[in-house]
C-alpha positions, 0 to 999 in steps of 0.5 A, spaced: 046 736 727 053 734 727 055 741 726 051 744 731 053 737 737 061 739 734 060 747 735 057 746 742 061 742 745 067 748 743 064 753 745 061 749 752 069 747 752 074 753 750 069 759 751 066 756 757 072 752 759 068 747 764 071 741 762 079 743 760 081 742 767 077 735 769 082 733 763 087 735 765 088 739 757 089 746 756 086 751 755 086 752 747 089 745 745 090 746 738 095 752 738 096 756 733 098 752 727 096 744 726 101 740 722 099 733 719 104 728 716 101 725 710 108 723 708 108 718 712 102 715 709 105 715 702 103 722 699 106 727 698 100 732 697 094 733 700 088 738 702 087 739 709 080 743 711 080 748 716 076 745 723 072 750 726 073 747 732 080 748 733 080 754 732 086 755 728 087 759 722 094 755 719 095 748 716 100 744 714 099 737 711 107 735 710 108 730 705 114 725 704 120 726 700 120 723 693 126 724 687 124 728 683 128 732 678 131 738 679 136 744 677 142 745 681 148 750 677 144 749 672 144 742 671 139 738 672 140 732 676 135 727 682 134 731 688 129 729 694 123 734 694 118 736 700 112 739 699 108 742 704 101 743 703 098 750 706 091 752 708 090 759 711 084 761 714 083 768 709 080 772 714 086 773 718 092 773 712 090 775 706 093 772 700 099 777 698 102 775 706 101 768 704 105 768 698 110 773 701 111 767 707 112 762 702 117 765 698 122 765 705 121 758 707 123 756 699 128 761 701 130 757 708 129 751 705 133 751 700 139 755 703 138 754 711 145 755 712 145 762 708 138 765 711 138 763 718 146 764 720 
């Protein structure tokens, strides 16, 4: 029932759009991506499930940075490490993108100076 009530009301509110204006929110609230700080509750991994009703195909659960252990020029040595959790919608990316996208914001990450300049 309650996934019924839920799907109504975004269709009622983002396909119909009769209330947005009465809220003064826009149109499509969501975005194209959420991003959720789990960091900030402790955690540094967590799960986040897509939400019909955002209608958004990414999600991001950011969690704190923990010392971790960690290789520089081959020594090892402590370091902050972030993880940042990914959920996709795999109708809209397919796996191999997804990991291609991955790969760069390692790559930004760990040489921001470098990739962006």
């Amino acid at each position: 029932m309650v996934r019924s009530l839920l799907g109504l009301a975004a269709f009622v509110n983002y396909t119909l759009n009769l209330f947005t204006p009465l809220l003064g929110s826009p149109r499509d609230a969501f975005g194209s991506c959420m991003v959720t700080n789990i960091g900030s509750l402790g955690l540094d991994t967590a799960f986040a499930p897509l939400v019909p009703y955002s209608r958004v195909p990414v999600l991001l659960a950011v969690g704190s940075a923990m010392d971790r252990p960690w290789v520089r020029e081959g020594k090892l040595c402590v370091a902050k490490v972030l993880r940042i959790c990914v959920t996709l919608d795999h109708r809209l990316i397919d796996g191999v993108h997804a990991s291609h996208m991955a790969k760069t914001v390692q790559k930004i990450f760990a040489d921001p100076e470098r990739e962006l300049a």
